[in-house]
C-alpha positions in Angstrom: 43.2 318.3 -5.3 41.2 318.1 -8.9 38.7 320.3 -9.5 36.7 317.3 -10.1 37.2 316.6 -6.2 36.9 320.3 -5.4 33.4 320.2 -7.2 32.4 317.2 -5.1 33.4 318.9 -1.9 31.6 321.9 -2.1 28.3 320.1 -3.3 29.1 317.8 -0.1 28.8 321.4 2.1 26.0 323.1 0.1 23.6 319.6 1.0 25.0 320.0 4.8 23.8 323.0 5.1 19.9 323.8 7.0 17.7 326.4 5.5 17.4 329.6 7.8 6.9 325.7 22.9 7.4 323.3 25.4 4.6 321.1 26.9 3.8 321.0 30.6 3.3 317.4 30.8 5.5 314.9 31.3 6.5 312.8 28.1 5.0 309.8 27.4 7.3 306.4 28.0 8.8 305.3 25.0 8.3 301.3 25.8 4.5 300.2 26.0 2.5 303.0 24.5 0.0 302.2 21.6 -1.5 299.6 20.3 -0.4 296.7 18.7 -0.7 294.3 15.7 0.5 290.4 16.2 3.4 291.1 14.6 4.3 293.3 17.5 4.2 296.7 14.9 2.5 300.0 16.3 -0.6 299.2 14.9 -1.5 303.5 15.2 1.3 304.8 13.1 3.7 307.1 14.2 2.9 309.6 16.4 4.3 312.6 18.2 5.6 312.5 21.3 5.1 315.7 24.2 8.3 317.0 25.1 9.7 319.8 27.1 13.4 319.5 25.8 13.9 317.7 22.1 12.3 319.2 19.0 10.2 317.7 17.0 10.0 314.2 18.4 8.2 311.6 16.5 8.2 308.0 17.8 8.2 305.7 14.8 8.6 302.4 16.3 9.0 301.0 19.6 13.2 300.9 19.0 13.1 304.1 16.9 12.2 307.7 18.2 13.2 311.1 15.5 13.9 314.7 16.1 16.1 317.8 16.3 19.4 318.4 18.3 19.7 317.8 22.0 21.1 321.0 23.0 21.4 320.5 26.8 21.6 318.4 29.9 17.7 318.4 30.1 17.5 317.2 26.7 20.0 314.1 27.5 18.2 313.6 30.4 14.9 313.7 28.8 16.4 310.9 26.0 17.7 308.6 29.4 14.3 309.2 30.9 12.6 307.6 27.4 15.0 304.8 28.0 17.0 305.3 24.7 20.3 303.9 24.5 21.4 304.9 21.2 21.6 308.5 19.6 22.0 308.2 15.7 22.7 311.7 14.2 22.8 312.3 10.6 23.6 316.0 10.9 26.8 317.7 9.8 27.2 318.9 13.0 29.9 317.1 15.5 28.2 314.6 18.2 28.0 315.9 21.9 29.9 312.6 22.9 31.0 313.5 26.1 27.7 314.9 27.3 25.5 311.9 25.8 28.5 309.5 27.7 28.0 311.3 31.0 23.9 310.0 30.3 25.1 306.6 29.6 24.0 307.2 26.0 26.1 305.7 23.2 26.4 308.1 20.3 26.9 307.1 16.6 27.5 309.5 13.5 25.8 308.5 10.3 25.5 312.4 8.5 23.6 313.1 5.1 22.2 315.7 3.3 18.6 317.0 1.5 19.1 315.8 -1.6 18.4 312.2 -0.2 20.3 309.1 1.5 22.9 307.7 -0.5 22.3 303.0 -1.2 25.3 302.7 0.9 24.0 305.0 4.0 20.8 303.3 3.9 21.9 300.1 4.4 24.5 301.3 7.5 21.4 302.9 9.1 19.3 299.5 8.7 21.8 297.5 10.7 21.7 300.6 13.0 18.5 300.3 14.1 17.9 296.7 13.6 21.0 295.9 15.4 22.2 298.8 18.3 21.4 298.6 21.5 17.5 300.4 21.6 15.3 302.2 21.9 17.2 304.7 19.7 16.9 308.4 18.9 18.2 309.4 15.5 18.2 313.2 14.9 19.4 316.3 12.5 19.3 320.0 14.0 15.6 320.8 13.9 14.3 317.8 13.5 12.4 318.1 10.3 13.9 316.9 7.5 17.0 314.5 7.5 16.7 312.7 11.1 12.3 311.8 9.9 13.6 311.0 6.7 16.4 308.8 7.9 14.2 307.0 10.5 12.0 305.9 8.1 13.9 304.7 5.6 16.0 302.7 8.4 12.8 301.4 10.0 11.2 300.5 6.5 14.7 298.4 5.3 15.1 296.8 8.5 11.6 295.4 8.3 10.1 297.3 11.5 7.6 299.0 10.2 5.5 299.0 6.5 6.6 300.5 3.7 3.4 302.8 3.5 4.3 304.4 6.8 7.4 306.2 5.2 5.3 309.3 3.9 3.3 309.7 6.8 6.0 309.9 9.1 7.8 312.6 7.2 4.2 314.4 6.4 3.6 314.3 10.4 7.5 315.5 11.2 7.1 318.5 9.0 9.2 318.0 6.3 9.4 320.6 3.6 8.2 318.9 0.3 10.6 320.6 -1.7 12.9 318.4 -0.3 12.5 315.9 -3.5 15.3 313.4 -2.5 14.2 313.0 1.1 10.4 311.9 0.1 12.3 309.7 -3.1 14.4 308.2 -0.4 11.0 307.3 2.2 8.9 306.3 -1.3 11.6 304.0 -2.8 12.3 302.4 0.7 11.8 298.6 0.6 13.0 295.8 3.7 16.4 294.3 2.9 17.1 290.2 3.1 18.3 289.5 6.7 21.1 288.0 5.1 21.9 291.6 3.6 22.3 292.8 7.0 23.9 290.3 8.6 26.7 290.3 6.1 27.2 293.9 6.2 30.4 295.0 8.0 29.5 298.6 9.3 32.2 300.4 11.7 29.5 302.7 13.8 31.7 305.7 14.8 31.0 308.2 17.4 32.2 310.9 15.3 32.4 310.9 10.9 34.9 312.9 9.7 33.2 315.7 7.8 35.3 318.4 4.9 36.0 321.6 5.8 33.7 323.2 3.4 30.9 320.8 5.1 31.9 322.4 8.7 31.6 325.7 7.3 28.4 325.2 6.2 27.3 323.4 9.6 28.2 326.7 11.5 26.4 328.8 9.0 23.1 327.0 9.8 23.5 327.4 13.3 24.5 331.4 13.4 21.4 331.9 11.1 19.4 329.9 13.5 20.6 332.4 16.3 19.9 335.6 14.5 16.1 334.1 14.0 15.7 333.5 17.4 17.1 337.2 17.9 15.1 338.6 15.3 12.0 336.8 16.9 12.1 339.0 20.1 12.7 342.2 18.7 16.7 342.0 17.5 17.4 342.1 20.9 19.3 339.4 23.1 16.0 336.6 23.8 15.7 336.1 27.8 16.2 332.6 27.3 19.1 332.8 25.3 21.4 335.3 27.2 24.7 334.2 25.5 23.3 335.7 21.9 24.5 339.3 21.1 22.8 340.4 17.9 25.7 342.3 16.9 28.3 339.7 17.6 26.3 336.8 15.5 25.7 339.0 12.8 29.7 339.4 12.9 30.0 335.7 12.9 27.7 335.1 10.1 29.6 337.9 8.3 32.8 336.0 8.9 31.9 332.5 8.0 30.6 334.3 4.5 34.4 336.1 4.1 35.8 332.6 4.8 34.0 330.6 2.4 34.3 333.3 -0.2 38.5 332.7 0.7 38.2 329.3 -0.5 39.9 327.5 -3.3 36.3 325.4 -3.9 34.3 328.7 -4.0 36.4 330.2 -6.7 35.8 327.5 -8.7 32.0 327.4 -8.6 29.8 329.0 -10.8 29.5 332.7 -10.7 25.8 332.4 -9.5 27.1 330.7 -6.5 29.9 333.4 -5.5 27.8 336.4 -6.2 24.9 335.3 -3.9 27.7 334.3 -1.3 29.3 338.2 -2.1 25.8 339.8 -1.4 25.0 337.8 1.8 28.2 338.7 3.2 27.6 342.4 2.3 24.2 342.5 3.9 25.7 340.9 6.9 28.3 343.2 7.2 25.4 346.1 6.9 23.3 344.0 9.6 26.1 344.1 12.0 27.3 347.7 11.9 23.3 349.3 12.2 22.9 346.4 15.0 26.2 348.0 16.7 24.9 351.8 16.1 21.0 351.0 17.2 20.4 352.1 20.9 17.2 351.7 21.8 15.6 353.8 24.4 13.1 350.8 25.7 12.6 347.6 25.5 9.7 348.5 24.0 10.9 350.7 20.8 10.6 349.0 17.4 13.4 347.9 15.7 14.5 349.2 12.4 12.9 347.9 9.5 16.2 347.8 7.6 17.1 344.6 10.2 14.2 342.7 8.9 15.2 344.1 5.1 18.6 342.7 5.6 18.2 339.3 7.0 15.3 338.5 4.0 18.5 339.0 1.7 20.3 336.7 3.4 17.9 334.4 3.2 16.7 335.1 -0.2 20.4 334.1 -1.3 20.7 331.3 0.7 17.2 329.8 -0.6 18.3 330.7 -4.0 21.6 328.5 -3.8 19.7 325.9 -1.9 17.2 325.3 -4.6 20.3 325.1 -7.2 22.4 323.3 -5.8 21.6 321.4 -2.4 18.0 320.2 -2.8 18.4 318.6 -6.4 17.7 314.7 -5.4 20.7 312.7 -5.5 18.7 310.6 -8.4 18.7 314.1 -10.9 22.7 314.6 -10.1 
């Protein structure tokens, strides 16, 4: 492999990788909610939707629904219940294919990253929508970022919905402004010809094959989720979450830190790059050993400050390297 390639491959992982309530009504239906122009548009805008099982969800168009990661059998049964047909993710992460067939859901794999949606991708995710069997859910992990910005790009260049709907659907889902190339990708969105889209030969695959270094990343994102939610109740395993031991996902963040740092990509990156990768895994190393020693008396005795101390430098690396060298629009590259 060059090291041009190498380059490419680790600037693939670093824009793959996330930055570290429940309703008691039922959700809305999907099909015939909201007003309508003649055109058949929701004449309202998007709007959110109440759910007890998906985050974030944000229907966009009467084919197109966004939000985070169905994590469960309630959340696949909560998308069958909506009547969607199609789940689009554009996360890093593998597809639950089994679980979504076992809902009768058809799943299709169309990842990118923060620093925007690539001309190619755009178009794929036009046909998607405009063509696949609806209404469909496109997501990323949280629901935020990539899945609101990839809906409303694909709604916009499919010709479902006006271009001056593309900001407010990713102002309403959350998404972090400093995300430059996702609001360049909504503000530059424009409808394709049909003809564009009928020409365009698209394979729609369950599952995108996705580089090691990419992986890597995706698993990082998703252990530093888990030490959040741990962190949230205390640094103590949540009620609701009984398969998280604090120790043990500090371990695994500590790992996935020694094995990037192993890497033939990462010793070719800039020295920035390996030295906030060096102190993370040093402060997750320190997180996991005080987390091991700590023995708390109650449930109600205060966790160490030094947890709290550690996991900020975690995250102060990781937002550090994001800013660098993941969020930097794909236009500025």
């Amino acid at each position: 492999m060059t090291r041009a390639c190498r380059h490419r491959l680790i600037f693939l992982a670093v824009i793959l990788l996330a930055v570290p309530g429940c309703s008691e009504t039922e959700p809305p239906p999907l099909v015939g909610s909201g007003h309508r122009d003649e055109s058949g548009r929701r004449a309202g805008g998007p709007e959110k939707i109440s759910s007890r099982h998906l985050p974030n969800p944000v229907r966009i168009h009467e084919r197109v629904i966004s939000g985070g990661l169905p994590e469960s059998d309630a959340a696949f049964q909560e998308l069958a219940d909506l009547g969607v047909r199609t789940i689009i993710s554009v996360d890093g992460m593998t597809p639950d294919v089994e679980t979504a067939g076992r809902f009768g859901l058809r799943y299709v794999h169309l990842p990118h990253g923060y620093d925007g949606i690539p001309d190619r991708r755009v178009r794929e995710l036009a046909k998607a929508v405009r063509e696949l069997d609806g209404p469909i859910y496109i997501h990323c992990h949280h629901g935020k970022h990539r899945s609101p910005a990839a809906a409303s790009v694909a709604c916009v260049s499919a010709g479902l919905i006006p271009s001056q709907q593309a900001i407010p659907i990713l102002e309403l889902a959350g998404t972090n402004p400093n995300y430059r190339g996702l609001f360049e990708a909504a503000r530059n969105a424009s409808a394709f010809e049909d003809a564009l889209l009928d020409e365009l030969q698209v394979d729609f695959r369950e599952v995108q094959e996705i580089p090691p270094m990419a992986d890597a990343m995706v698993h990082l994102s998703h252990t530093s989720d888990h030490l959040k939610q741990i962190a949230a109740v205390g640094w103590r395993t949540p009620t609701d979450h009984p398969d998280l031991d604090p120790a043990h996902e500090a371990l695994l963040l500590r790992e996935l830190f020694t094995e990037l740092l192993r890497t033939d990509e990462v010793a070719e990156q800039p020295d920035d790059f390996q030295e906030w990768l060096r102190e993370s895994e040093a402060a997750a190393k320190s997180l996991e050993t005080e987390l091991k020693q700590w023995q708390p008396e109650a449930t109600t005795e205060e966790p160490p400050a030094r947890f709290a101390e550690l996991a900020e430098r975690i995250g102060a690396n990781c937002k550090a390297c994001h800013v660098k060298y993941r969020d930097v629009p794909l236009s500025e590259k």
